[in-house]
N, C-alpha and C positions, 0 to 999 in steps of 0.2 A: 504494500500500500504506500503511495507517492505524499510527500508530504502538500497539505492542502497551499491554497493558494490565499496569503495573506489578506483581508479582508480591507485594509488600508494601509496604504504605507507610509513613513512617518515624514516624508515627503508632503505626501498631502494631507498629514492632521498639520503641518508647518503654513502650509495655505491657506488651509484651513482659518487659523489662528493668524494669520497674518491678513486675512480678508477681514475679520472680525476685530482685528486689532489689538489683539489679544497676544502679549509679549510672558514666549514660553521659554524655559532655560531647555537644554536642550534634555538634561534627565525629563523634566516635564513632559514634553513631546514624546518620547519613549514610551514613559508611564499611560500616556491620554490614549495613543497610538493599539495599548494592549486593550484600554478599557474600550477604547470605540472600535475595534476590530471585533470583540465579545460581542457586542451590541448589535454591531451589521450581522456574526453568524447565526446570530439566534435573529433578526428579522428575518434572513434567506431558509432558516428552517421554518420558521412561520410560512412565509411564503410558497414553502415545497406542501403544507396541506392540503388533502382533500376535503374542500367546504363545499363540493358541488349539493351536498344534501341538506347544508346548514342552511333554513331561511333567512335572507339579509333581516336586520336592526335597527331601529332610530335608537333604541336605550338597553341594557342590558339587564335592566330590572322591569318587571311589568309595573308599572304605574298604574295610580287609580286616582279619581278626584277625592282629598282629602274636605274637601269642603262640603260645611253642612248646605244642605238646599234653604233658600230663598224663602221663607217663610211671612207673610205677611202678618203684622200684629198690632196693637194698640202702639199709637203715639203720641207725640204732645199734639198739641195745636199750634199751627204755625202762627198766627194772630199773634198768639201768648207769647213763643218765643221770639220775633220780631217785634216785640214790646220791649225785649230785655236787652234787647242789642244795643249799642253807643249811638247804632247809625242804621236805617232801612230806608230802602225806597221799590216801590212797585214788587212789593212781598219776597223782596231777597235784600240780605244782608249788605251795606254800604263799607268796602275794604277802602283805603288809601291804595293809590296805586303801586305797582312795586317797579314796573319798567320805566319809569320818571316822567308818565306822563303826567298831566295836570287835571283833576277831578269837578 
């Protein structure tokens, strides 16, 4: 059995790292070199699966709506509480503007 063929070479983690601007001692580049070579063989054996049976996914957990439903029930009176406001006009609440316009 032949040995595999490097997955990066420390050549291009050096390109890499110098597109990014990323200033590596050259032990550095060695080290990144072994971890990002790890990284790329296990995507390419990712890659070598057969998912032809696996249905694609938007989420990997099933979801459900945690929200209770919409319940209509008793409320104040709007009258009463645009009574208590600082400011109303035509049955809604009078804010100060906040985008500088002039009120």
């Amino acid at each position: 059995m032949g040995e595999a063929t490097p997955a990066i070479s420390t050549d291009q983690v050096a390109h890499v790292a110098r597109l990014a601007r990323i200033e590596l001692t050259p032990a550095e580049i060695e080290h990144y070199t072994g971890h990002l070579g790890r990284v790329l063989d296990h995507a390419r054996e990712l890659e070598d699966l057969d998912l032809a049976e696996v249905p694609p996914l938007a989420h990997p957990y099933p979801l459900r709506n945690v929200f209770r439903d919409d319940i209509v029930g008793p409320s104040m009176d709007r009258d009463e509480v645009l009574n208590q406001a600082p400011a109303s006009s035509d049955g809604q609440f009078e804010v100060p503007p906040v985008l500088g316009g002039e009120s």
